[in-house]
Structures are given as structure tokens and as C-alpha cells.
C-alpha distance (Angstrom), angle and dihedral (degrees) to the residues before:
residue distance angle dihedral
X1 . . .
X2 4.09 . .
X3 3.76 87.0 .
X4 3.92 117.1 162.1
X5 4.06 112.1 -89.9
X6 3.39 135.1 -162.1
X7 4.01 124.4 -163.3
X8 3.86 108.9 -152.6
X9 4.22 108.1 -163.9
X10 4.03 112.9 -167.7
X11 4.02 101.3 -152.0
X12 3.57 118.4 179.6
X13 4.08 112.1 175.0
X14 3.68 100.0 -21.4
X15 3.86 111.6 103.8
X16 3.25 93.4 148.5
X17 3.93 104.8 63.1
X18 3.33 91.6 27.5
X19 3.76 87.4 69.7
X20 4.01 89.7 56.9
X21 3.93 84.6 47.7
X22 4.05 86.1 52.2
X23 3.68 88.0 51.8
X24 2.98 110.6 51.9
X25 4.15 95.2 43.0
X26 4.05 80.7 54.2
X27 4.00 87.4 57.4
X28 3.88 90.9 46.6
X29 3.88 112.6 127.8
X30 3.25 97.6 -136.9
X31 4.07 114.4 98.4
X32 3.36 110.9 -152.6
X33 3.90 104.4 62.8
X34 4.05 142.9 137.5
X35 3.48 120.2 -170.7
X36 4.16 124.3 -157.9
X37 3.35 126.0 -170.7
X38 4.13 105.1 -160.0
X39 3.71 120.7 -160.6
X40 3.69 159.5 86.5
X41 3.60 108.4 -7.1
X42 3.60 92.5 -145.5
X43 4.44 87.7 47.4
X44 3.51 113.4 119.5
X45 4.02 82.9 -128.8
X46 3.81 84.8 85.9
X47 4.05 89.6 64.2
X48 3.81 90.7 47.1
X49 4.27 99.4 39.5
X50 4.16 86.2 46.8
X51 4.11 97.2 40.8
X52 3.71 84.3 49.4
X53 4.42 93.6 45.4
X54 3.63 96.1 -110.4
X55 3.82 121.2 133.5
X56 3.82 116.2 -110.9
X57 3.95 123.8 -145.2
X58 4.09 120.7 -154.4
X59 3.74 100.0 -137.4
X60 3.86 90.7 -141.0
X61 3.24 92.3 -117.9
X62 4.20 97.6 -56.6
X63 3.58 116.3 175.5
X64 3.80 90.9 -162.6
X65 3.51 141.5 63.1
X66 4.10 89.6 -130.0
X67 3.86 85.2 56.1
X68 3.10 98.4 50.0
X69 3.65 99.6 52.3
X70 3.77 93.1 44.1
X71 3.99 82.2 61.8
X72 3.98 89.8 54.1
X73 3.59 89.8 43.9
X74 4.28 91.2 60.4
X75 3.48 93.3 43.5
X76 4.10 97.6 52.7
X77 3.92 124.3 53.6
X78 3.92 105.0 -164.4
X79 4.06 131.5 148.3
X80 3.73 87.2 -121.2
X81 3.62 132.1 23.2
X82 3.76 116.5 -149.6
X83 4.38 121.1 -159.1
X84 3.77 129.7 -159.4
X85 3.73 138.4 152.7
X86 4.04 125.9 -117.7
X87 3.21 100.5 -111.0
X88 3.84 99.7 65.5
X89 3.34 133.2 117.7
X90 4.08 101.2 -146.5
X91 4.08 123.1 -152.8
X92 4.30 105.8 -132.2
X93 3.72 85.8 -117.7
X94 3.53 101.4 52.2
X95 3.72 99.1 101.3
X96 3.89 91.2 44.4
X97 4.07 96.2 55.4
X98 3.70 88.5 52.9
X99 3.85 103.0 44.1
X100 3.65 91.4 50.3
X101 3.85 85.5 72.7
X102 3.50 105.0 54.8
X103 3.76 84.5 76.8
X104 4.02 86.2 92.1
X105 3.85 111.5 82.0
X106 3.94 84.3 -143.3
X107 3.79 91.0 62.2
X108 4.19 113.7 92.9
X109 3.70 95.3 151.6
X110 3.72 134.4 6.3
X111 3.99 123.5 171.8
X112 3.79 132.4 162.1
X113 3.90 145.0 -142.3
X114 3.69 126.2 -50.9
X115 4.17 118.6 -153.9
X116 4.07 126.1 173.2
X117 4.15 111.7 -100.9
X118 3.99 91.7 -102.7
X119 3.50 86.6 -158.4
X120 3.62 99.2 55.9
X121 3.70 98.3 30.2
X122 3.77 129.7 103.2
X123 3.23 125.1 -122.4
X124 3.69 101.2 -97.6
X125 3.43 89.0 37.2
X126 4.04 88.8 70.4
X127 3.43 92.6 44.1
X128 3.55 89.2 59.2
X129 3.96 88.6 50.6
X130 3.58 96.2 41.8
X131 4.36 79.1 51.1
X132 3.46 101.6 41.9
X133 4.36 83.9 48.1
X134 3.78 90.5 55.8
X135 3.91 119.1 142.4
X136 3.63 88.0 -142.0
X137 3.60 133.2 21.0
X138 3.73 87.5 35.5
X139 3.25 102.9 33.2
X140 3.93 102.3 118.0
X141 3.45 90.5 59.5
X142 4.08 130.8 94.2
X143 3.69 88.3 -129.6
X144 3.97 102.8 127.3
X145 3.99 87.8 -26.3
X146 3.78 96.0 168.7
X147 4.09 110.8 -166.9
X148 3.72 118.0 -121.7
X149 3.91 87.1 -142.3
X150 4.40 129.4 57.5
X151 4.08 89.0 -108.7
X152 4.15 109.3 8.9
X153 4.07 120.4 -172.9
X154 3.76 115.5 -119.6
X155 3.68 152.2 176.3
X156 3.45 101.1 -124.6
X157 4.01 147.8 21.6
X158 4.04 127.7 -144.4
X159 3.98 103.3 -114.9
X160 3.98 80.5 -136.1
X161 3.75 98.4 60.8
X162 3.71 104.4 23.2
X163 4.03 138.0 124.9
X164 4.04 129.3 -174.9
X165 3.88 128.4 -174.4
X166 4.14 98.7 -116.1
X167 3.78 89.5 -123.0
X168 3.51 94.8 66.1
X169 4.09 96.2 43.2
X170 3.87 81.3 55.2
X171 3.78 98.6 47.1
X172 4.11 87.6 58.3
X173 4.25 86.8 38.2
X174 4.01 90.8 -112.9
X175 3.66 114.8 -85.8
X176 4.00 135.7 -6.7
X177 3.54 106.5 -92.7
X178 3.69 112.2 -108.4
X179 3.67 103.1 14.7
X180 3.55 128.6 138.9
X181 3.98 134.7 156.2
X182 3.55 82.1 30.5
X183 3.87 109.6 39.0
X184 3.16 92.8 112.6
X185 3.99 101.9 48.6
X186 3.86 89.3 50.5
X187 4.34 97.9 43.8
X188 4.24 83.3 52.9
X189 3.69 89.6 49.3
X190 3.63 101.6 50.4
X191 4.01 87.7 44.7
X192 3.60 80.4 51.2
X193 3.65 103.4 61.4
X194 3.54 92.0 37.4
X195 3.48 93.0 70.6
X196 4.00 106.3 -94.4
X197 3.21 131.3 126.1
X198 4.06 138.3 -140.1
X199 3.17 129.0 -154.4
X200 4.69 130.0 -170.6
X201 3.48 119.9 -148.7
X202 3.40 114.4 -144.4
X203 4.12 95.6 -145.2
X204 3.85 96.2 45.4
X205 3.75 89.4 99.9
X206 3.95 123.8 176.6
X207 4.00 131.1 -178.4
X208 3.44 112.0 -128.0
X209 3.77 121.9 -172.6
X210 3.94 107.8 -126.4
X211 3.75 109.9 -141.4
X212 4.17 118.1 -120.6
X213 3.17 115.7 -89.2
X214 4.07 103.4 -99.3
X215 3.88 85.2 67.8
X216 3.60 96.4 41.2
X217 3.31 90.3 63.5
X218 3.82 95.3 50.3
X219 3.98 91.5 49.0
X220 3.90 91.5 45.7
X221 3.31 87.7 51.7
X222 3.45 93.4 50.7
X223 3.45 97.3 42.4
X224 4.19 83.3 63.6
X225 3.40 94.1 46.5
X226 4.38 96.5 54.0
X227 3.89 91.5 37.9
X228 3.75 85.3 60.9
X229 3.63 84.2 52.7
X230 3.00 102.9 41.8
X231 3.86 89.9 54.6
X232 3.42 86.2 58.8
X233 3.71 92.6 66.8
X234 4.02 96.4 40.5
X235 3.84 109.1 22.8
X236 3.79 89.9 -172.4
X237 4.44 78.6 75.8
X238 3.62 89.4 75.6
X239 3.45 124.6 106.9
X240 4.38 128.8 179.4
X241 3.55 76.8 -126.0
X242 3.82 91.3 70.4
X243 3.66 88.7 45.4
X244 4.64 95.7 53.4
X245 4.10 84.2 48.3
X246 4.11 93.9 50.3
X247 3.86 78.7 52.3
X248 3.30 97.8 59.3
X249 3.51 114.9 84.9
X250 3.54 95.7 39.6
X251 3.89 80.4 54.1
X252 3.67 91.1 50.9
X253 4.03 88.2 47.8
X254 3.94 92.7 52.3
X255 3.47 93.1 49.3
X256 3.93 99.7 51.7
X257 4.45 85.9 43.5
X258 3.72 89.2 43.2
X259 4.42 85.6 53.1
X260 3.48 97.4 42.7
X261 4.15 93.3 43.6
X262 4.04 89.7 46.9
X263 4.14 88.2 49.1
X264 3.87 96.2 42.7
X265 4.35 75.7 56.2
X266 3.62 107.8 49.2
X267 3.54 99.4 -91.4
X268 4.13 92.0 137.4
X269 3.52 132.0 78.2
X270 3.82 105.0 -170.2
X271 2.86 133.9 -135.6
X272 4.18 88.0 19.4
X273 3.33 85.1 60.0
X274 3.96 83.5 163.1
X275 3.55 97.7 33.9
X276 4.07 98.5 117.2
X277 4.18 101.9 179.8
X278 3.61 110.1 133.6
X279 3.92 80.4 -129.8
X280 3.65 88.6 71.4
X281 3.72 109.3 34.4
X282 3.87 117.2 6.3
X283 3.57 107.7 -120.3
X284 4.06 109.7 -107.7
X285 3.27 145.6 109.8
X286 3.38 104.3 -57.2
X287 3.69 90.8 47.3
X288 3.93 85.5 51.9
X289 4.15 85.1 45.5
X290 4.11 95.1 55.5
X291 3.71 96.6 48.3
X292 4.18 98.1 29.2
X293 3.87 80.3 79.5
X294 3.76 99.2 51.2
X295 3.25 101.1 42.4
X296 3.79 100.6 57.0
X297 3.86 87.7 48.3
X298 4.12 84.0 60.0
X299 3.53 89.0 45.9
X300 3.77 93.8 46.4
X301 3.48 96.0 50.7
X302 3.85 93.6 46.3
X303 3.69 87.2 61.3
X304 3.25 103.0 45.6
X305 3.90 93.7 52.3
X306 3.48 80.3 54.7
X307 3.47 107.3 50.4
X308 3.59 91.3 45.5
X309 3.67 97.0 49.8
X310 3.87 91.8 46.4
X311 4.18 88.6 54.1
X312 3.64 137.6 101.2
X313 3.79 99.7 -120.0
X314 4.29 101.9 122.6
X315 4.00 79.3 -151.5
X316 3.59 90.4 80.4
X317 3.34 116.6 130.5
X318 4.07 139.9 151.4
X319 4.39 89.5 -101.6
X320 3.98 92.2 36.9
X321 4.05 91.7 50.3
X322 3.93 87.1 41.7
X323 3.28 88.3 53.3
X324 3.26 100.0 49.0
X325 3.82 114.8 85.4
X326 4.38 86.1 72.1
X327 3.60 89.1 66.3
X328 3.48 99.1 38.4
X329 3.72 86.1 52.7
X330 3.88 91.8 49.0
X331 3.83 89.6 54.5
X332 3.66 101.7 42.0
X333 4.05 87.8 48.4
X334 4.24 96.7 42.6
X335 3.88 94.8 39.1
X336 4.17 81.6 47.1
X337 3.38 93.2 54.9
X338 3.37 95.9 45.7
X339 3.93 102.5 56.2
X340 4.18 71.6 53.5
X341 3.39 91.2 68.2
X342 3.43 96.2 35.9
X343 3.90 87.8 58.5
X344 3.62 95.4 48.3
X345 3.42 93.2 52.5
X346 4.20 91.3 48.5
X347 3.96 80.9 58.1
X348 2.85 106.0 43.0
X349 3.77 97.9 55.7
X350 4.25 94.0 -119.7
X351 3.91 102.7 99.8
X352 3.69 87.0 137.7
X353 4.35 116.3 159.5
X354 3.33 116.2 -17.2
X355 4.46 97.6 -110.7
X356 3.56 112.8 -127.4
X357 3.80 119.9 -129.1
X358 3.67 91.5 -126.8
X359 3.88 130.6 69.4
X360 3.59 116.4 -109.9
């Protein structure tokens, strides 16, 4: 196509990746190129995106990520508009593997997979990747969602590896005021059901930095929480899938009460913990209480392994995969607890903004 395009980078108090990001945009092979940096005008990304030559955007005072980039998108006037996050680590042909496809009419968005830099990733941080990649209990998710086709159709795009034609962000007005966690779920919906269509290419690869795991588990959880909002606003958003995770740590309660109750009532024979003759323990339930418990953690654990070793993540590994099933749980039970929230709130009449997971 060789349209113009314009990469808009939301950075909120992290000047120093975003000057890798900057670099390696500036190294892209791809000619005809603007970067912006939006943000904070106060952020020390503004000393970084100006020492480097790139344009800097005041976010006018946006508390959101959507907001922000809605700003960016008045202030630039490309053919294509390009989105990534600031702590990326960006491949100098990215833009040129995704412009090639918006010569298709049918193609209003296309985007690609996003894996953690195994070489300059903790270790925790690749057990998150290889978690988030899971064939399983992730697998709805565009977290390392690798097509099984060059250029597959899909629902959604991840706000970290994503590109639009600027006609169709315009025809749905650009993103839902307010939104964050979700922005980019709800923008791919409404292009959606206008009539556009998006598209992942499975080569379009970028690095994404996975956060430790103390703030994964805030943004997971508040990734639960704003999807539950967010369904709120378009009902077609949820999924039974949203409903088994909300379940699960009142699952995880019931299971731990149900254990303690059946071995405060005789339900173990130790040391044959395992041994299950009636002649032992009769069979009841607090027999069915002492090893309900157990037995899902197995079970758990076996899927998890698998999930993880059936994924996409190239940080897989035989201690990353072992490792796995703790972060799994972490996610499962913070994103659970957050569509909680995000319930209680629905009911209780306060759904209010949608709170970003970083401070602005």
C-alpha cells in the first residue's frame, strides 16, 4: 500500500523503556513513518521522545489509556494509524509486515502476536509468558495467539501490536471515552458490528516486557473487573467463560471448607492417606470432603502443565512449564475476583470509570 503511518505510544512513567521502544520504531524499515509519544505533560517521556526527535502529545490531562490515544489520534492525520505500548521491544520490520496487508479492501485492522524477550526476561517474567501463551486456560485470550493461517480473521486485536486504517477508527469515533483494561476489547467490537473486519498475522511478532508478578496480579485483576463493565455496556462481550472464572474463588473457598469440615469428621485415615477401602475409612462425605481438595489440585496442576507446554510462548522450558500452575492460579483467582467486583459494582448501581492499573 505505502500509505502514510503514524505510531501513537501511550507512556505513563516509563522513560526509560520507552526510549528502547523509540529506538527501535526509528530503525523500522519502513520509510514513510511518524512516531508520537502521548502522555503526561509533566512525564519524563517528553525529555526522552524530544532528545530522541519524536513528537510529544500532552494527554490533556487523560486518566485513561483510551483518552489518551483519542488525543493522539486528533492531533495526527495519517492513512494508517499504528498502536503499541512503551515497554516493547519492536522488530525493524514490524511496521512493513503489517502495512503490506492493508492492500485488501476487506482489511480495517490487522495486528499480530506478542511474546516476552526470553533473553531479557526474568524468570517469573517467562513464566508469566509461557502462562499467559497457554493452549488452555488462556486460550481465549490474544496473549501470544499465533494464527494457524499467513493472515487469519478475528474478533479482536492486542492494543500492543495492533494497526487500523484511520477511516475506520473515525467511522466508530475512536475509542469509548474512559475505558481502560478493556479499550481495546470494546474499540474492536464496535468496528466489529459496524461492518469491519480484523485480521492477525501470525509473523508480525513484537517483544513485550511482561510485568512481575505483584503487578500482574493487580492488572489481571483489573482486567476482570472492566470486562465486567464493559459487558455491561455491550452484552454481546460476555462470554460463559467469564462466568467459570468468577466461580473460581468461591470454588477454591468451598473446597479448602469442604477439607477442613470432612477432617474435623473423620474423613482421614493417616498415614493411608490414599488408602480408599471402605474397611479403612467408610465412604461418605467427609471422606469425599478430605480428598475433594487434593484431587482437584492434581487435576489442576495436570492441566496447567499441559496448557503451558501445548502454547506458543518460545520461553517454554521444563522449569518455566513446572512452574507454571502458581501463576496460572494467581490469574485465574485475581481476574476472578475482579469480574466480582465488577458485578458488585453493576448491582449495586456504582459502576463509575473503569480505574486504570497505572497511576496517572
Amino acid at each position: 500500500m505505502g500509505g502514510s503511518v503514524c505510531v501513537i505510544v501511550p507512556s505513563v512513567g516509563n522513560h526509560v523503556e520507552l526510549g528502547i521502544t523509540i529506538d527501535g520504531l526509528l530503525a523500522q524499515t519502513y520509510s514513510n513513518l511518524d512516531i508520537v509519544v502521548v502522555g503526561p505533560d509533566s512525564d519524563e517521556g517528553r525529555r526522552v521522545s524530544e532528545a530522541k526527535g519524536v513528537k510529544y502529545i500532552d494527554d490533556e490531562g487523560s486518566r485513561t489509556r483510551a483518552d489518551a490515544c483519542n488525543v493522539a489520534l486528533r492531533e495526527t492525520e495519517s492513512e494508517l494509524v499504528f498502536f503499541t505500548d512503551d515497554d516493547v521491544i519492536v522488530p525493524v520490520d514490524w511496521v512493513e509486515k503489517l502495512v503490506r496487508w492493508f492492500d485488501r479492501d476487506d482489511v480495517a485492522g490487522v495486528g499480530g502476536p506478542n511474546f516476552a524477550p526470553p533473553d531479557e526476561s526474568t524468570l517469573w517474567q517467562r513464566v508469566i509468558d509461557v502462562t499467559f501463551c497457554s493452549a488452555i486456560f488462556t486460550a481465549g485470550t490474544n496473549y501470544g495467539k499465533v494464527g494457524t493461517e499467513e493472515l487469519e480473521e478475528v474478533h479482536q486485536l492486542p492494543g500492543v501490536n495492533s494497526a487500523y486504517r484511520r477511516s475506520a477508527l473515525e467511522d466508530v469515533g475512536g475509542f469509548d471515552d474512559g475505558a481502560i483494561g478493556a479499550e481495546d476489547v470494546l474499540l474492536d467490537h464496535r468496528l466489529r458490528i459496524s461492518g469491519h473486519k480484523l485480521w492477525t498475522d501470525r509473523e508480525s511478532v513484537i517483544w513485550h516486557r511482561r510485568r512481575n508478578l505483584s503487578r500482574v496480579r493487580k492488572q489481571i485483576s483489573n482486567y476482570g473487573l472492566v470486562r465486567t463493565l464493559a459487558s455491561e455496556r455491550y452484552r454481546e462481550l460476555h462470554h460463559f467463560t467469564h462466568t467459570l472464572v468468577a466461580l473460581f474463588p468461591p470454588i477454591v473457598l468451598l473446597a479448602f471448607g469442604f477439607f477442613i469440615w470432612g477432617a474435623s469428621n473423620g474423613g482421614m485415615a493417616w498415614p493411608e492417606f490414599w488408602d480408599i477401602r471402605v474397611s479403612t475409612v467408610p465412604i461418605g462425605f467427609p471422606r469425599a470432603g478430605v480428598h475433594t481438595l487434593p484431587t482437584l489440585i492434581v487435576l489442576y496442576n495436570i492441566i496447567a502443565w499441559y496448557g503451558a507446554a501445548k502454547g506458543n510462548s518460545p520461553s517454554k522450558d521444563m522449569l518455566t512449564i513446572f512452574l507454571s500452575p502458581i501463576v496460572t492460579f494467581t490469574l485465574h483467582w485475581n481476574y476472578g475476583m475482579g469480574v466480582l467486583r465488577g458485578r458488585w459494582r453493576r448491582l449495586s448501581g456504582r459502576s463509575g470509570l473503569q480505574i486504570d492499573d497505572r497511576s496517572r
